[in-house]
C-alpha positions in Angstrom: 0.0 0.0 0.0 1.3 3.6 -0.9 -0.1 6.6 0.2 1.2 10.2 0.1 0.4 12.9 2.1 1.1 16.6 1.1 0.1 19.9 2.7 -1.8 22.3 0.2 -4.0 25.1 0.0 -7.0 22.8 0.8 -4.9 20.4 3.6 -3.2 22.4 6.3 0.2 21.0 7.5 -1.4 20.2 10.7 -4.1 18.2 8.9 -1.6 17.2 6.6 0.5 15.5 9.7 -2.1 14.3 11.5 -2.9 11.6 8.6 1.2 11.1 8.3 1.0 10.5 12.3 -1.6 7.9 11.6 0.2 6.3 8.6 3.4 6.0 10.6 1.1 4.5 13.3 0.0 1.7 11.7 3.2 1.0 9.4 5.6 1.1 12.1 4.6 2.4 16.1 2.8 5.7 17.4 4.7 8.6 17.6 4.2 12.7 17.6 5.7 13.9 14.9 6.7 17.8 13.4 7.7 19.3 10.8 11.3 20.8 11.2 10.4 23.9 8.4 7.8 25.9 8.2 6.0 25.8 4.7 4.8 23.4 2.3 5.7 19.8 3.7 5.0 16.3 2.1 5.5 12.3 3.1 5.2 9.5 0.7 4.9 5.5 2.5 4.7 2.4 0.8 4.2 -0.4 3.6 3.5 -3.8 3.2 3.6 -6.5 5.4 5.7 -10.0 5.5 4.8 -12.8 7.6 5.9 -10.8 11.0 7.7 -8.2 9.5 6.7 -5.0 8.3 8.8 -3.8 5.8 8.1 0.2 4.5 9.6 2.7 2.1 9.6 6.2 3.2 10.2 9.6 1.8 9.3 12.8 3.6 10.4 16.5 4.2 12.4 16.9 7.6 10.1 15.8 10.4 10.9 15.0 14.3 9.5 11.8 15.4 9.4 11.4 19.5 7.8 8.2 21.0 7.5 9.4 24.6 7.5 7.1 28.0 3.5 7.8 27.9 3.5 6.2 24.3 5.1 3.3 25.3 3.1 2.3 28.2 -0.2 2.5 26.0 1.5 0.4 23.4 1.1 -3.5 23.7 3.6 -6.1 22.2 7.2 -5.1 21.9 8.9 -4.9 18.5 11.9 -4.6 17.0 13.2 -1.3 15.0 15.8 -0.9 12.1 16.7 2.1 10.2 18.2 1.3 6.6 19.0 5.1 5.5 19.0 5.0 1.5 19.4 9.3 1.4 20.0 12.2 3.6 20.5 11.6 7.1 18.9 10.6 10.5 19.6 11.5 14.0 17.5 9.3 16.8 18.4 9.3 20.3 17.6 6.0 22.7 19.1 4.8 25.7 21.4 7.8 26.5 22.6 6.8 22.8 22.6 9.2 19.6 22.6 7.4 16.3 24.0 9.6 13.6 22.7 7.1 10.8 24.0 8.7 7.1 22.6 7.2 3.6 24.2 3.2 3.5 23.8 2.4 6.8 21.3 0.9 9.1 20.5 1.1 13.0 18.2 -1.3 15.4 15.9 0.4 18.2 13.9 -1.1 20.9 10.0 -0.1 20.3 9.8 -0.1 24.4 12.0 2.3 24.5 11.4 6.0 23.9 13.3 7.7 21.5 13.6 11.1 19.6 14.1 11.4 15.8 15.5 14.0 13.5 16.2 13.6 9.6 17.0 16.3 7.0 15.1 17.2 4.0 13.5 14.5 1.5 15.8 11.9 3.7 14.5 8.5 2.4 14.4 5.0 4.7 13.6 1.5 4.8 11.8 0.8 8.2 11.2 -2.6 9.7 9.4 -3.4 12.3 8.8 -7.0 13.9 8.0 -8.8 17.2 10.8 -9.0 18.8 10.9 -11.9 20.9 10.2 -14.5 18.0 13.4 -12.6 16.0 15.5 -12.9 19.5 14.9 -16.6 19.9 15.7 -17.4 16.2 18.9 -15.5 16.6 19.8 -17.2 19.6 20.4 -14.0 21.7 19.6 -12.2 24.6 17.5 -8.6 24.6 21.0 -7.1 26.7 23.0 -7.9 23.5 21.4 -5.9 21.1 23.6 -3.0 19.7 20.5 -0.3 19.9 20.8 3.1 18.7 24.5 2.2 16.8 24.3 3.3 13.5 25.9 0.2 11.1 27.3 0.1 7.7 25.4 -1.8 5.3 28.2 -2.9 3.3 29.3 -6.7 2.8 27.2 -9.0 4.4 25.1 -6.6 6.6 24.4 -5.5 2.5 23.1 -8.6 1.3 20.2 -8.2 4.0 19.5 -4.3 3.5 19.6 -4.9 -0.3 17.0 -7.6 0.2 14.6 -5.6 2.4 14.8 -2.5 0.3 14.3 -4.6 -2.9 10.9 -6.1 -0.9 10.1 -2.7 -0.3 9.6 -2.0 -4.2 7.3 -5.1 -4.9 3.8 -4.4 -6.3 1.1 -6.1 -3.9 0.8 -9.4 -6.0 4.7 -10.0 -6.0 4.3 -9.4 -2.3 2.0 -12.0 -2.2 4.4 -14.0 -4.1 6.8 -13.6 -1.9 5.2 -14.5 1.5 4.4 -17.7 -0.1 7.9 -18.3 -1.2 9.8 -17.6 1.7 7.3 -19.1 4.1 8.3 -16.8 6.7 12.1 -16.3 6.3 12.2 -13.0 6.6 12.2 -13.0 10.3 15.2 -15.5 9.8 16.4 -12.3 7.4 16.4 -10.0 10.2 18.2 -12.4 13.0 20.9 -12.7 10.4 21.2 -8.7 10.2 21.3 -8.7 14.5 23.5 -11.6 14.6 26.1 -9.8 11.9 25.6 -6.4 14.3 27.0 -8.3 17.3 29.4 -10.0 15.5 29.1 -13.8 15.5 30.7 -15.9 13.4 27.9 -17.7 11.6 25.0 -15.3 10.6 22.4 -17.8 10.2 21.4 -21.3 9.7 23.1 -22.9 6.0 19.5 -23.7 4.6 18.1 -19.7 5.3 17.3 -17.5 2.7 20.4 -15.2 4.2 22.7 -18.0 3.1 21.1 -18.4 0.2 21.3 -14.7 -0.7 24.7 -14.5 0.5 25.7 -16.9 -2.1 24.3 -15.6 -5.3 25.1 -12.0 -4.3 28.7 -13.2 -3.6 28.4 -15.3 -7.3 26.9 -12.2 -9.3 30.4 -10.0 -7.9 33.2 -12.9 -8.8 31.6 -15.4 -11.5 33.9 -14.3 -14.0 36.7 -14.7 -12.8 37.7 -18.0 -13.9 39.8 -18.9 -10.9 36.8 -19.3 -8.8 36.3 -22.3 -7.0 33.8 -24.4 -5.1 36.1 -24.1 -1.6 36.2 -20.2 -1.8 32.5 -19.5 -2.6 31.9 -21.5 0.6 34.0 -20.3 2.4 32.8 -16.7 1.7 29.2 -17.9 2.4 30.7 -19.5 5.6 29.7 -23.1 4.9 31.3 -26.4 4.0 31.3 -27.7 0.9 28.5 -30.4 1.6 25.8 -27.6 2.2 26.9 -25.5 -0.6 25.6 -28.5 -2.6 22.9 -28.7 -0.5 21.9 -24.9 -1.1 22.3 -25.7 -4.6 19.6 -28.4 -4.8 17.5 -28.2 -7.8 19.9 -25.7 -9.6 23.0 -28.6 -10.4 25.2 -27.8 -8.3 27.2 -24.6 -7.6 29.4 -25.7 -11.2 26.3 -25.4 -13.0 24.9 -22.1 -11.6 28.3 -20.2 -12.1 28.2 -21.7 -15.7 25.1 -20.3 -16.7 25.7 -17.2 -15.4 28.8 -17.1 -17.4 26.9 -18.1 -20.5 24.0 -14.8 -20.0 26.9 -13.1 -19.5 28.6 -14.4 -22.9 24.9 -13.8 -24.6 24.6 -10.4 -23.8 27.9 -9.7 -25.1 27.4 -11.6 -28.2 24.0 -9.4 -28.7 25.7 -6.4 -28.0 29.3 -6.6 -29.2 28.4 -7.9 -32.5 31.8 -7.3 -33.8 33.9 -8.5 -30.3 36.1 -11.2 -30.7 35.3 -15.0 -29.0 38.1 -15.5 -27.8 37.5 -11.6 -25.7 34.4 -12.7 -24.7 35.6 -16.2 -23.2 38.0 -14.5 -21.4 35.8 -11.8 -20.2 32.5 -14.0 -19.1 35.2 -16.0 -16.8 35.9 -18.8 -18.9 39.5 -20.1 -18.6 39.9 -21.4 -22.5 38.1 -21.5 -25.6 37.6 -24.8 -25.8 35.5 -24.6 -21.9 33.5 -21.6 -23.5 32.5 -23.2 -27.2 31.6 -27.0 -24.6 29.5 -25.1 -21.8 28.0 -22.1 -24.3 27.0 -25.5 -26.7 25.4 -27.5 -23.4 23.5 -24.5 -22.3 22.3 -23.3 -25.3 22.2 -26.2 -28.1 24.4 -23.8 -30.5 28.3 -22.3 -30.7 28.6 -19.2 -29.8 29.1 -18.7 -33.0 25.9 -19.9 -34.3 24.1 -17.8 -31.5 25.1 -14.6 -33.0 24.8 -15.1 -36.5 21.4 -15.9 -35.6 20.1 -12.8 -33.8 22.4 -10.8 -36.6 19.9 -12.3 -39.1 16.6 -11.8 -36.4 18.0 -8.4 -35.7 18.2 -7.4 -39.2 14.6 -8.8 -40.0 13.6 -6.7 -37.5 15.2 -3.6 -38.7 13.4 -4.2 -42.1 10.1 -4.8 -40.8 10.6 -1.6 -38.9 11.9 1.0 -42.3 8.2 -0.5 -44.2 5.9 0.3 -41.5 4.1 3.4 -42.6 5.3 6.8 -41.0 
């Protein structure tokens, strides 16, 4: 659900922030919130809702959110808070703590808590919000563990799970739905793996969680062509043995198989677009450590040579391009 709330000549800015108060309510926890300008002021949410998680995308002009001691007692159920800043930059004060949270980064805060938030103008966020017991016991740790109000950056493996909530963030309501039913309630698992990465333990989450899983391909998509890549590194980077890398590769043939055909699109879309490139560069380039291992693997995935492949979409191309110059104008 998106909804966007901005003050006009028929909505005052107090009207105006009375219905972002309520959407910020219900997407994430009560809170009084201000504008930090005077003048025209406008907030856009898109919220929608996981298994236990609540995962939104917001944009707004600079605002001051406070969740006061009197807001907190009325509340019921206790929930875990992250901040993934995509732009500008958020201030929020918990715990005697002040996260200074700029865009690339993401902080965790205690919904039981009270806390006081500034950002600047048209700062943009992914907010999460889930029980916070059930993501406690599936990370195995304790509520005095919890590294609230440190601002964290979202680079390396804390990036694989930002990247993945902000991504869930932009799906249209029947992907959403898609997507519970996929991941059958791994996103909680998601969010244990960000806490247990923020404290620093060794293993982020269990080998058959979708972390893992988009560990793995996000570590693929950044070193599949180089053609020294092997089985042993790629789980050691995921930090598993080699048995459950072949186990998280179930279905797909085996970690050999996936790198190979993401080395062949790769090839592909150089062959469409490179029409005059030599083989032999694009071997060499889609991670391929001889001819001969490019011409085998392009032929198995693809039932052509590489070869083949691109004099055929020369030929499809160039029908196209005819078709095209005998339409009428």
């Amino acid at each position: 659900m998106t909804v966007e709330v901005r003050s006009s000549s028929t909505l005052s800015p107090r009207d105006a922030f009375e219905q972002w108060e309520a959407l910020m309510a219900d997407a994430i926890v009560p809170s009084a919130i201000s504008p930090l300008h005077d003048g025209c002021w406008n907030g856009k949410i898109t919220s929608t809702q996981f298994d236990r998680v609540s995962v939104a995308l917001m944009r707004a002009s600079a605002q001051q959110v406070n969740r006061t001691q009197r807001m907190v007692s009325r509340s019921q159920g206790e929930y875990l808070l992250a901040n993934i800043v995509l732009e500008g930059t958020n201030w929020t004060e918990q715990q005697g703590r002040t996260a200074e949270s700029v865009a690339g980064s993401i902080a965790f805060y205690d919904s039981a808590q009270p806390l006081l938030s500034r950002t600047t103008d048209n700062a943009m966020s992914t907010l999460l919000r889930a029980p916070l017991q059930p993501v406690l016991d599936y990370a195995g740790l304790a509520r005095e563990e919890l590294p609230f109000a440190v601002p964290i950056p979202a680079d390396g493996a804390m990036g694989v799970v930002t990247r993945f909530f902000r991504d869930m963030a932009d799906l249209s309501n029947e992907e959403a739905e898609r997507a519970n039913v996929a991941f059958d309630g791994q996103t909680t698992g998601m969010l244990a793996s960000a806490l247990l990465l923020a404290v620093g333990k060794a293993s982020p989450a269990p080998a058959d969680s979708l972390y893992t899983r988009q560990q793995m391909m996000s570590y693929l998509r950044k070193r599949f062509t180089d053609p020294d890549l092997t089985v042993d590194e790629i789980a050691r980077a995921c930090l598993v043995s080699r048995r459950t890398l072949f186990r998280m590769c179930e279905g797909l043939g085996g970690p050999g198989a996936l790198i190979r055909r993401m080395r062949i699109e790769h090839a592909r879309r150089q062959l469409r677009s490179e029409p005059t490139r030599s083989l032999n560069s694009i071997a060499a380039t889609s991670g391929f450590a001889s001819d001969r291992h490019f011409y085998r693997a392009f032929q198995l995935e693809t039932g052509m040579t590489p070869g083949e492949f691109r004099s055929q979409f020369a030929v499809a191309a160039s029908g196209a391009r005819r078709v095209t110059r005998q339409l009428p104008g």
